[in-house]
C-alpha positions in Angstrom: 0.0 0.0 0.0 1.5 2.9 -0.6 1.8 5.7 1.4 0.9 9.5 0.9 2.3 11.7 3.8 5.0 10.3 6.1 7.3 13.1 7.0 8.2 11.7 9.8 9.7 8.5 8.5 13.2 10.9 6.9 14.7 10.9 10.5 14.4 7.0 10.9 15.5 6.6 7.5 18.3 9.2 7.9 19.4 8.5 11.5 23.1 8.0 12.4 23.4 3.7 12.7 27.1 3.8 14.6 25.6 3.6 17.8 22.5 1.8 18.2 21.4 -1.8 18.9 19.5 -3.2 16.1 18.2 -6.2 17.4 15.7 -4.5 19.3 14.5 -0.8 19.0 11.8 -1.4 21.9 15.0 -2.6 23.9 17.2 0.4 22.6 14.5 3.3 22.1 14.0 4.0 25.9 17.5 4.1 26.6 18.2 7.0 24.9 17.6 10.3 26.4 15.4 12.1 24.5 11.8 10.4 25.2 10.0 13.5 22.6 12.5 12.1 19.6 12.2 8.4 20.6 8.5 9.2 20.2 8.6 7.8 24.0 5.0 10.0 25.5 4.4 7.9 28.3 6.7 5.4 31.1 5.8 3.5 34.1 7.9 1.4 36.5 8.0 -1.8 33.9 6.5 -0.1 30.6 6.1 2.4 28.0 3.9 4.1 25.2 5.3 4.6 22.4 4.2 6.0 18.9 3.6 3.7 16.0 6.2 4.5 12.9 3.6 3.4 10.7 0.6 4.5 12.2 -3.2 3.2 10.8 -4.7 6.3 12.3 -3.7 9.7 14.1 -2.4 8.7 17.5 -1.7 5.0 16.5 0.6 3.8 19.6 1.7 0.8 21.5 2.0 0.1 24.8 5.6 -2.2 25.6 6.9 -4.0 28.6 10.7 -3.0 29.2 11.4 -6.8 29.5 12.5 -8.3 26.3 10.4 -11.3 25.7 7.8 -12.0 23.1 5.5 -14.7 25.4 3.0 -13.4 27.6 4.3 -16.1 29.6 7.6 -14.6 30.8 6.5 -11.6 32.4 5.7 -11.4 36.1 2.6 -10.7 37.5 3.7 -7.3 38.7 4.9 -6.8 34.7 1.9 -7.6 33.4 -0.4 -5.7 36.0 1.7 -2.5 35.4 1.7 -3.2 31.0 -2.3 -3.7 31.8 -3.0 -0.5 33.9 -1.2 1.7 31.7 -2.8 0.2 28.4 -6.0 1.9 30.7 -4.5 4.7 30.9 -3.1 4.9 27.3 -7.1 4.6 26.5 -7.8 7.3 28.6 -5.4 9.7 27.3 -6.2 9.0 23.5 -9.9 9.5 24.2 -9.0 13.0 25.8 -6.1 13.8 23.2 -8.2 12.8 19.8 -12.1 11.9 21.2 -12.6 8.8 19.0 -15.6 6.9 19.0 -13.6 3.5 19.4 -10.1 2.2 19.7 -9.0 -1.2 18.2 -6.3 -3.1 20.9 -4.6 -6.2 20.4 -1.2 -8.1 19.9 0.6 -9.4 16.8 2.0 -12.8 18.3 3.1 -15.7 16.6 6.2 -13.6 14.6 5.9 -12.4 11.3 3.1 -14.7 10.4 0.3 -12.8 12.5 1.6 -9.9 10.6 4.3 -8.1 13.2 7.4 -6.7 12.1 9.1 -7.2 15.6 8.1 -10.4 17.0 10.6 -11.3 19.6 9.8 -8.2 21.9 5.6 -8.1 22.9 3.7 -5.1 21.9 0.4 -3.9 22.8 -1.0 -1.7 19.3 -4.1 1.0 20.6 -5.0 2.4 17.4 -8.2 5.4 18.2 -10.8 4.6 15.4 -13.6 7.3 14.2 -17.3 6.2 12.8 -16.3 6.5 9.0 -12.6 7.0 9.1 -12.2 4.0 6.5 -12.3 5.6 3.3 -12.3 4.7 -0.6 -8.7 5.6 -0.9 -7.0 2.3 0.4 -9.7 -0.1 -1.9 -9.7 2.2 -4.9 -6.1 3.3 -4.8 -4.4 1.0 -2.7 -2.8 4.3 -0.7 -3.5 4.9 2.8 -4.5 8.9 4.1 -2.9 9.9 7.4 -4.1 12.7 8.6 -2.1 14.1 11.0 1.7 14.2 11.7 3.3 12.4 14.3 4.7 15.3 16.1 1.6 16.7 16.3 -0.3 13.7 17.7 2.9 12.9 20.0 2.1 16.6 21.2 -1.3 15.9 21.9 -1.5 13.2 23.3 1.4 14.3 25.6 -1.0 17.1 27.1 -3.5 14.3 27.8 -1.3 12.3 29.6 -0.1 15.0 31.6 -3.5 16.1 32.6 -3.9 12.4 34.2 -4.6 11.7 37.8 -0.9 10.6 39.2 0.7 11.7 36.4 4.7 13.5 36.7 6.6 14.9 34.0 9.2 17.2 33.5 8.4 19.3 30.5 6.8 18.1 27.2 10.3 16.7 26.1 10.1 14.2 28.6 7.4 11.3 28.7 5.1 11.5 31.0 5.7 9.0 34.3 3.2 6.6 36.5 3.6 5.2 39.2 0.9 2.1 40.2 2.0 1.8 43.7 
C-alpha cells in the first residue's frame, strides 16, 4: 500500500546507525535520552507508550513491557499488572487527546506470520478509530491517508497524559511517568 504523507519517516530513515542496537528498538528506544524524539510520550515502572512509525490512524501507539520477551508467559505478574494499567491509561489519554468513538487493541503474536514486524519483543497496538474514518482511498487506490503528523499527535497526546490523575513529567520533552504503587 502505498503511502501519501509520512514526513516523519526521513529521521528513521536518515538517523546515524554507529551507535545503536538493532536487534531490538523497543530494547534500545527507551535508553536513549530524549523520550519526545524516541516518540517515547508515556513510562511507568516496567513499561512504556510509544508512537507507531507506521501509524493506521492519528495517535496510532503501543503500549511495551521493558522486558525483552515476546510470550506473555515470561512476564511477572507485577509486569503484566503495570503493562495492563497503563494500556488503561493509554485509553484514557487518547480518548481525551483525539475523542474517537472506538479504539482497536490487540497483539501481533506468533512472529511475522500474525503480521508483526518485531516479534521477539511483545507489543500492545491502541490504534483510536472514528465512525467513518475508513475511506475509498486504500480499496480504490491501494494508498493509505494519514491525517495528522506524528509530532503533532505525539504533542497531543502528551498534554492528555499530563493532565492524568498521578501523572509526573518534566516538560513536554520528557514522557510523561506513572507510578501504580
Amino acid at each position: 500500500m502505498d503511502q501519501l504523507f509520512a514526513p516523519w519517516r526521513i529521521e528513521w530513515v536518515t538517523r546515524d546507525r554507529d551507535d545503536e542496537d538493532y536487534s531490538c528498538p523497543f530494547c534500545a528506544l527507551p535508553e536513549q535520552d530524549d523520550d519526545k524524539a524516541s516518540k517515547i510520550v508515556a513510562r511507568s515502572e516496567h513499561s512504556f507508550v510509544i508512537f507507531n512509525n507506521a501509524p493506521y490512524a492519528p495517535g496510532h501507539v503501543m503500549v511495551i513491557p521493558y522486558t525483552h520477551t515476546g510470550d506473555f508467559t515470561d512476564l511477572t505478574d507485577e509486569e503484566l499488572l503495570d503493562h495492563a494499567r497503563l494500556k488503561s491509561l493509554t485509553i484514557d489519554a487518547l480518548d481525551a487527546a483525539f475523542d474517537p468513538a472506538g479504539f482497536n487493541a490487540g497483539e501481533n503474536l506468533g512472529g511475522s506470520a500474525a503480521g508483526g514486524s518485531i516479534d521477539d519483543h511483545l507489543h500492545t497496538h491502541v490504534v483510536p478509530r472514528w465512525n467513518g474514518d475508513t475511506n475509498f482511498m486504500p480499496v480504490l487506490s491501494d494508498t493509505k491517508v494519514i491525517v495528522q503528523a506524528l509530532e503533532e499527535s505525539y504533542d497531543q497526546l502528551h498534554e492528555a497524559f499530563a493532565g492524568l490523575e498521578g501523572a509526573g513529567f518534566d516538560d513536554d520533552q520528557t514522557a510523561v511517568r506513572f507510578s501504580f504503587d
